[in-house]
Structures are given as structure tokens and as C-alpha cells.
C-alpha positions in Angstrom: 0.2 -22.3 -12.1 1.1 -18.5 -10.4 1.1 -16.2 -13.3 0.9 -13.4 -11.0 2.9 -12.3 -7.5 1.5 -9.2 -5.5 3.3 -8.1 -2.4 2.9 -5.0 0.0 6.2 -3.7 1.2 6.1 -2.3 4.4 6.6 -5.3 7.4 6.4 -7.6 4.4 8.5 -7.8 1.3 11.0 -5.3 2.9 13.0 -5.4 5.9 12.0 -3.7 9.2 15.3 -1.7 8.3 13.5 -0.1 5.0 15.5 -2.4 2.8 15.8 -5.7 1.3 17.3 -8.4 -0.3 18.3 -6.9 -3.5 20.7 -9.5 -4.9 18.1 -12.3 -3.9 15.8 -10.8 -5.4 17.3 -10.2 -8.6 18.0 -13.5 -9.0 14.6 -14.5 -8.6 13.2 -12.1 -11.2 15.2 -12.7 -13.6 13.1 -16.4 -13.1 10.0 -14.6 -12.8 10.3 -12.6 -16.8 12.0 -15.4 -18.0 8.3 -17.4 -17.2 6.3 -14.5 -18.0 5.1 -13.8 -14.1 3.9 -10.4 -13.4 5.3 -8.9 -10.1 3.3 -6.4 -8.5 4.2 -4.1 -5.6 0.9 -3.1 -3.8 1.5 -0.5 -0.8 0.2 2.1 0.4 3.4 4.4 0.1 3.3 6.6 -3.3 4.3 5.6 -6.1 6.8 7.5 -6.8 8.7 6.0 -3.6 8.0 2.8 -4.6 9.4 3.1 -8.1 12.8 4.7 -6.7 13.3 1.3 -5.0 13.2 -0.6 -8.4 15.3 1.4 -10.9 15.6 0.2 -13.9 12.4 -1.9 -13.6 9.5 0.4 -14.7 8.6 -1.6 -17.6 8.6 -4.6 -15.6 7.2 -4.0 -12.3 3.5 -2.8 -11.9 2.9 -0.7 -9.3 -0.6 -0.2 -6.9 -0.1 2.7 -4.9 -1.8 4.6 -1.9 -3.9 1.6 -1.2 -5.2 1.1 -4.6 -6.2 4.4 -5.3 -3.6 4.7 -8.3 -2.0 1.7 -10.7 1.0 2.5 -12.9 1.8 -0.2 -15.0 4.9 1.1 -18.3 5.4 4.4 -16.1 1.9 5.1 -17.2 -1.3 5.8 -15.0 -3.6 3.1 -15.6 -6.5 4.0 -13.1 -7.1 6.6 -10.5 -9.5 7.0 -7.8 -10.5 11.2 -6.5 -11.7 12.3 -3.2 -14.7 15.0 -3.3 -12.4 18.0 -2.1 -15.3 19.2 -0.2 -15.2 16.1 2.0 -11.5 15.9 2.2 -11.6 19.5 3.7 -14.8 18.0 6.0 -12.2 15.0 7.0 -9.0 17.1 7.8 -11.0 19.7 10.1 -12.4 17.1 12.0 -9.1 15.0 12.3 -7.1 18.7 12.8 -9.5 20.3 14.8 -11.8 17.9 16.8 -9.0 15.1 17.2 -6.1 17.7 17.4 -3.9 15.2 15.7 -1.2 17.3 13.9 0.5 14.2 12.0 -1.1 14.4 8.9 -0.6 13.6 5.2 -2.5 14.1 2.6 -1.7 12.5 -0.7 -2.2 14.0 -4.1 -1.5 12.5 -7.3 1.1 15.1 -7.9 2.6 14.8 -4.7 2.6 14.8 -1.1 1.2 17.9 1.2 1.7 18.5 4.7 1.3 21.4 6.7 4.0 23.8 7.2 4.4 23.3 11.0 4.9 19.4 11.2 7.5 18.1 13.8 11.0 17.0 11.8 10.5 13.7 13.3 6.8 13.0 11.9 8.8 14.4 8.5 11.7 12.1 9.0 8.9 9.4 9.5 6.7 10.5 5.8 10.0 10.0 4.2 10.2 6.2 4.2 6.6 6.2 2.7 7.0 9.1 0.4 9.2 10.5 -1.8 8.0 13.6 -2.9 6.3 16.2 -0.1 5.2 19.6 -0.2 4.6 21.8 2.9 2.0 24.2 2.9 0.6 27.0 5.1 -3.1 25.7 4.5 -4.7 22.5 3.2 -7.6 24.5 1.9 -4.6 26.6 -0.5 -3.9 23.6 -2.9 -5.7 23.8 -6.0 -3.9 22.3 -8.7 -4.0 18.7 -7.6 -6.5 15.5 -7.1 -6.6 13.9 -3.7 -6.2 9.9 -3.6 -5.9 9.1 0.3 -5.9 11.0 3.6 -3.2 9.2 6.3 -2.8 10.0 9.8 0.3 8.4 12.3 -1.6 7.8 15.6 0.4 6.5 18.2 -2.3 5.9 20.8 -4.2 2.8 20.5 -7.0 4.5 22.3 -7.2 7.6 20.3 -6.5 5.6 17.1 -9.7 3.6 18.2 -11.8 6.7 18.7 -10.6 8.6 15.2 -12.1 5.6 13.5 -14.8 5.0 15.1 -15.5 9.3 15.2 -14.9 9.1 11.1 -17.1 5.4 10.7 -20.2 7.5 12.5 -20.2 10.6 10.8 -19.3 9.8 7.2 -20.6 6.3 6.9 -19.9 4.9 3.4 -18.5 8.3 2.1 -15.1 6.9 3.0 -12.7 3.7 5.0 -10.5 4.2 7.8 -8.1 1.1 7.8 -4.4 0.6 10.1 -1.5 0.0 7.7 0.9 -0.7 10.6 3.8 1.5 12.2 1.0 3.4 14.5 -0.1 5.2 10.7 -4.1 5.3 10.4 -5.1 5.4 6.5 -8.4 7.3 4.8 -9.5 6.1 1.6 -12.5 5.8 -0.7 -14.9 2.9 0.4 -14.8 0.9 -2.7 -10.8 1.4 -2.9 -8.1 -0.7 -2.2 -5.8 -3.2 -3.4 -8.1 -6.2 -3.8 -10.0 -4.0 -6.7 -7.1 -2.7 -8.2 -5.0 -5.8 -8.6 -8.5 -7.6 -9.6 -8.6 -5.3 -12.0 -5.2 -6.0 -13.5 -5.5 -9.4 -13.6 -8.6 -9.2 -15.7 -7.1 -7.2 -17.8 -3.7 -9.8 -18.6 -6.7 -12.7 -18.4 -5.1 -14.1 -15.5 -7.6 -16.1 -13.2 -7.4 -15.1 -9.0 -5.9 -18.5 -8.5 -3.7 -18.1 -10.4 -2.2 -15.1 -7.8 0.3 -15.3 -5.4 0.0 -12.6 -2.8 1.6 -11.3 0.5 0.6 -8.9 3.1 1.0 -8.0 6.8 -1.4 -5.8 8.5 -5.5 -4.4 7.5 -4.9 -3.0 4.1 -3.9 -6.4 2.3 -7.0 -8.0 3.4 -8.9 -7.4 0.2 -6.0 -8.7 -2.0 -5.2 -11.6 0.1 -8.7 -12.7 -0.2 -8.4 -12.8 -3.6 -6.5 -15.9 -4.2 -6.1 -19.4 -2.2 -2.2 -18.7 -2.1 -2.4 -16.1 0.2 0.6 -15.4 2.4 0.4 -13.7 5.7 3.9 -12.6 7.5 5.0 -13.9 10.4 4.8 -10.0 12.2 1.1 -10.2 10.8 -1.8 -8.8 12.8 -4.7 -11.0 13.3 -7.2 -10.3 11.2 -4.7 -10.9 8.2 -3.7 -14.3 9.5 -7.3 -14.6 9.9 -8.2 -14.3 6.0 -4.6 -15.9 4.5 -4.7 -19.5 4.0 -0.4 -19.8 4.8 1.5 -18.0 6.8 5.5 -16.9 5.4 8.6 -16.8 7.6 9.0 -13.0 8.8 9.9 -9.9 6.7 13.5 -9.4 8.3 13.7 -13.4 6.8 13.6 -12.2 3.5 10.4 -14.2 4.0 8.3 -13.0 0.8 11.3 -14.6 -1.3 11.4 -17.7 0.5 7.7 -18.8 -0.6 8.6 -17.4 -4.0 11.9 -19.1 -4.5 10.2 -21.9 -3.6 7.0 -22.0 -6.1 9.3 -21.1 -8.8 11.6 -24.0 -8.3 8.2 -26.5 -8.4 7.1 -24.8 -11.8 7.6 -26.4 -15.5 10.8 -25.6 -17.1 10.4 -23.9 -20.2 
């Protein structure tokens, strides 16, 4: 029986318009706490995005942000993964520098930096992934924060091949360079991502992996969808996630995440 329902957002449980179904929805979590089913929301936008697209749900929704690298479950930081600053200085020269790739974020748990100089577009772009950003004259000049995840919006398959390849021969195992979708390239520790962190959680509620229900659309869900045998990949899915999911959903803009739901909770037990 699903005790437990993890989705990504972006190109899965919301629209390719940034929103979704809210009403549907509603309805079917009202089902979901009245059976005790945790939802998750597993992305790797920052957390404090996701949360604004749930008010009124922080004590219900537990949310695994930047790829894993932070969970919030009660509005409360449950775990939380750091970058070495002197490698995430290493990284940004190399990507800045070498790469001359200008579209750049670099996540915090406080917030959101980018440098000062960043095209309104590539801001205009950040803003459907995060809510809170800072620009600043210098990387190197923040102090006063802890670094969860580097991200990168490449929009040339070819350099976007080279920049991870580049990052996979100099640094190894020091860090993971996996596509999230929408041309955006993400940096995070090796042993990080969403797989762990939910894994986590759900030993924590003593919930069993098959007893998950997950969703996901592009690189970064591959860990959590290999979790579990119902594992959903989208219909706008790119290979190697229909590769590891055992079904495959109807397609994001089909509300396609509450479809499958709507549908195991309707074969559940009443009561």
C-alpha cells in the first residue's frame, strides 16, 4: 500500500506554464492526510520557492530541495549537505573563466547569489527556480553563508557536453554534474541527491521503498525513482529516466502526476 508520494516539479508535477492544477490537487490531498500519505516535493529549485507554491501547507508537505542537498520537513531543516568553499571557488573559476559561461547560480542555504552583471533574461529565467537571490560584485565576497549546489543554464548541447566532461576529469568524485532539464546544468556533492534524502525520510516514518510512489522527468530523479517499483516517468521524459522507471504517466501539461495518484488512491481501503 503507498504510504508515501514524491514528485519533482519542474516538466513533471507542474505545468510547462510554471503552474498547476491547484483545485485538483486539493482535492486529492485532502484524500492523501485523510489516509495518512506523506507528499513530498523533491526539486532542485530552493526551498523557499517551493514552499511559496504550497501556502498554507508547511506542516503537511515535506520538502527536498536543491537536489537533496537540504530537507525541510514542519518548516524546520532536517538535514543539510556543504560544499568545501575552497572547491566551490575552484568550480566557479573554471566554469567562469575557462568555459566563459556567465549564467551562473550558486545556491546558499540563506539564499541565492549571482553575480552582479547577469543578463535580465538569465534573471528572469532564476526566478521560476528561485525565490530569493542576491547579486554580488564577487563570488569570493560572501562569507556568511554555506553552499548546497552550484547550477549553470547551458544552452549548447555541445558545450554542455564538454563542461561535464571538463568538471568529471578534473575533480573526479569531489563532486556530480547532472541535466535537470530547461538547458540548466546542476553541480552537487557526489553522494547527494534525492534518492538519499527521501531514503532517508522514509526510514525515519518506517515506511518501506515499496511502499513509495514517485515521479520524475529528466537526470536528477533517477536516484529516487530507483528507489521504488512504482516509479513514474513523464511522458516529456528524457531517456535515461524512462530507462530506470518501471511506468511511464501521461504528460506534465496532463496534469499527469495527479492522474496516477487519483487513481491509486481510488484502489486503496476505505478507512
Amino acid at each position: 500500500m503507498i504510504k508515501a508520494i514524491a514528485v519533482d516539479k519542474d516538466g513533471t508535477f507542474f505545468k510547462s506554464d510554471n503552474t498547476f492544477d491547484e483545485r485538483y490537487f486539493n482535492q486529492l490531498f485532502e484524500i492523501m492526510i485523510e489516509k495518512h500519505i506523506k507528499f513530498i516535493v523533491a526539486s532542485g529549485n530552493q526551498y523557499a520557492q517551493l514552499r511559496s507554491f504550497f501556502p498554507e501547507k508547511d506542516n503537511q508537505i515535506t520538502y527536498v530541495a536543491e537536489n537533496g542537498a537540504v530537507t525541510y520537513q514542519n518548516e524546520a531543516l532536517v538535514t543539510a549537505h556543504y560544499f568545501d568553499k575552497h572547491l566551490v571557488a575552484d568550480v566557479l573559476d573554471l566554469i567562469i573563466n575557462h568555459y566563459h559561461i556567465q549564467d551562473v547560480v550558486l545556491s546558499g542555504l540563506n539564499t541565492a547569489y549571482v553575480l552582479d552583471y547577469v543578463s535580465d533574461d538569465f534573471l528572469s529565467f532564476l526566478y521560476k527556480y528561485y525565490y530569493h537571490i542576491k547579486k554580488v560584485s564577487d563570488f569570493k565576497s560572501i562569507n556568511q553563508d554555506e553552499f548546497v549546489k552550484m547550477a549553470l543554464r547551458i544552452k549548447d548541447q555541445t558545450l554542455l557536453e564538454n563542461v561535464m566532461q571538463g568538471l568529471k576529469n578534473k575533480y573526479g568524485e569531489k563532486l556530480r554534474a547532472v541535466t535537470s532539464g530547461n538547458d540548466s546544468l546542476d553541480i552537487i556533492l557526489p553522494k547527494v541527491n534525492k534518492g538519499v534524502a527521501i531514503e532517508a525520510l522514509l526510514d525515519s516514518w518506517g515506511i518501506q521503498t515499496n511502499e513509495l510512489l514517485a515521479f520524475g522527468d529528466a537526470n536528477n530523479d533517477i536516484e529516487m525513482l530507483a528507489l521504488t517499483p512504482y516509479s513514474y516517468a513523464m511522458a516529456n521524459c528524457s531517456p535515461e529516466v524512462a530507462a530506470t522507471a518501471n511506468y511511464r504517466a501521461p504528460s506534465n501539461d496532463e496534469s499527469g502526476v495527479l492522474q496516477v495518484i487519483e487513481t491509486y488512491l481510488t484502489q486503496m481501503p476505505q478507512g
